[in-house]
C-alpha positions in Angstrom: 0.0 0.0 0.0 1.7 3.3 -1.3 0.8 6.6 0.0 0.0 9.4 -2.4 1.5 13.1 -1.1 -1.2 15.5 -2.1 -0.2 17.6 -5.5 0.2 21.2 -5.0 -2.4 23.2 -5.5 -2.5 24.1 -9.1 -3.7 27.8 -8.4 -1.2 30.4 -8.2 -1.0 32.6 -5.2 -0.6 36.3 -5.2 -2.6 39.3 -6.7 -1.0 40.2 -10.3 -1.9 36.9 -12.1 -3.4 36.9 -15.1 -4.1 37.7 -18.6 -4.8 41.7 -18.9 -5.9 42.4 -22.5 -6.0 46.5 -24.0 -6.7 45.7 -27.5 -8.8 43.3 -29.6 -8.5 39.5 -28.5 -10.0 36.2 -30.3 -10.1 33.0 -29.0 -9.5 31.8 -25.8 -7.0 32.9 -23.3 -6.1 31.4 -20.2 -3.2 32.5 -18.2 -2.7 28.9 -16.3 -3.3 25.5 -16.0 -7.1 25.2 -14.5 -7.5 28.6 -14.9 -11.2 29.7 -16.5 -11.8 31.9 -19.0 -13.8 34.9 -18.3 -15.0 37.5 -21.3 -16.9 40.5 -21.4 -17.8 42.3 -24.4 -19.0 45.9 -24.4 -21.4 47.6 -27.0 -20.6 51.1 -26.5 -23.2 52.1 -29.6 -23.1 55.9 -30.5 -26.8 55.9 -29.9 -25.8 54.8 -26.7 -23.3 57.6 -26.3 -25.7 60.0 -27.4 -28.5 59.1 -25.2 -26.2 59.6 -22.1 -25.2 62.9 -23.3 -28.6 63.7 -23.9 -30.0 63.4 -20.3 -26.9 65.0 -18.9 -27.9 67.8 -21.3 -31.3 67.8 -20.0 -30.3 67.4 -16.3 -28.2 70.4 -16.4 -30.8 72.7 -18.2 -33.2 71.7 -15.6 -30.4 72.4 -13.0 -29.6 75.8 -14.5 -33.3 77.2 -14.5 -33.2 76.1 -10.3 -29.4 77.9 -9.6 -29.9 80.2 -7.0 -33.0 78.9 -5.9 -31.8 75.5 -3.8 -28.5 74.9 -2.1 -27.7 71.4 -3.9 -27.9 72.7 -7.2 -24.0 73.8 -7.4 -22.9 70.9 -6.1 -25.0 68.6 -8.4 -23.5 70.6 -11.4 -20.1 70.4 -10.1 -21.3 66.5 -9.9 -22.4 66.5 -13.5 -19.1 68.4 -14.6 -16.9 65.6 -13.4 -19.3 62.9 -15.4 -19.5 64.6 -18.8 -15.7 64.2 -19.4 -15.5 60.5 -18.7 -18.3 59.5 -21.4 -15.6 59.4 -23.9 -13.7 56.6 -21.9 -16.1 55.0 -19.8 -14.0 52.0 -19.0 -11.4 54.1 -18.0 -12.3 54.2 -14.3 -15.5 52.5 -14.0 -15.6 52.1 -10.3 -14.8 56.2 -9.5 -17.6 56.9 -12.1 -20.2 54.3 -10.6 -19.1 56.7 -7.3 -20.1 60.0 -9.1 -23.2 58.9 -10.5 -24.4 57.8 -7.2 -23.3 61.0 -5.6 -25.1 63.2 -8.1 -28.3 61.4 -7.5 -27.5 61.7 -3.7 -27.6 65.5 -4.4 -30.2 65.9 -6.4 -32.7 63.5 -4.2 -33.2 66.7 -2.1 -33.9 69.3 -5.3 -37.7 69.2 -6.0 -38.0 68.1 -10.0 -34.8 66.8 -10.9 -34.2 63.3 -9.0 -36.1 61.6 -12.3 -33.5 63.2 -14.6 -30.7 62.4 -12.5 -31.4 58.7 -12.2 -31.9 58.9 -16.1 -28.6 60.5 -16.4 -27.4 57.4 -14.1 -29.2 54.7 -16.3 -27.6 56.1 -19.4 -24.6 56.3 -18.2 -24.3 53.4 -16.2 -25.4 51.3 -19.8 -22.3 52.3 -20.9 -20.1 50.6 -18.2 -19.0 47.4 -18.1 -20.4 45.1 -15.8 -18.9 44.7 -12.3 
């Protein structure tokens, strides 16, 4: 009667293993033995593009005609400033835009007429993200 020792365990340790892919990519890539393949593909459509900017356009005009009349509304544009920019490269920094689009429907929740636009502006936007 033999005794088997256990094999190692085939998955690597440590935090920086993998496959990280910037461009275009067919076929199946695995970085290890037993590894599994995960892949995400995003659709980033113009119409999709143009739909985002479009309720971030109407967001802010409906901001606009309340400055001076609410104390939020400065700090929901500032809010919307910082999201505009990113819609060219949405993947760039998912997570810290996930962050802003929460925060500018935090601060327009208390600004009577806007929280439907602002949760548009998050929908649209957020369609454009990949999946986390």
């Amino acid at each position: 009667m033999s005794r088997r020792t256990p094999s190692p365990d085939p998955t690597p340790g440590g935090p920086n293993f993998g496959v990280i892919n910037t461009g275009a990519m067919t076929g199946p890539v695995q970085a290890a033995p037993f590894s599994q393949n995960a892949t995400q593909t995003n659709n980033i459509t113009p119409v999709a593009v143009e739909q985002a900017r479009d309720s971030i356009q109407d967001l802010r005009e409906r901001l606009e005609r309340l400055r001076g009349q609410h104390p939020n509304v400065d700090r929901a544009l500032r809010a919307l400033d910082e999201i505009s920019p990113r819609l060219d490269e949405p993947e760039r920094d998912p997570s810290a835009l996930r962050f802003m689009l929460e925060t500018l429907v935090e601060r327009c929740g208390g600004i009577p007429g806007v929280l439907a636009a602002a949760q548009l502006v998050q929908s649209t936007v957020m369609a454009l993200l990949p999946a986390a």
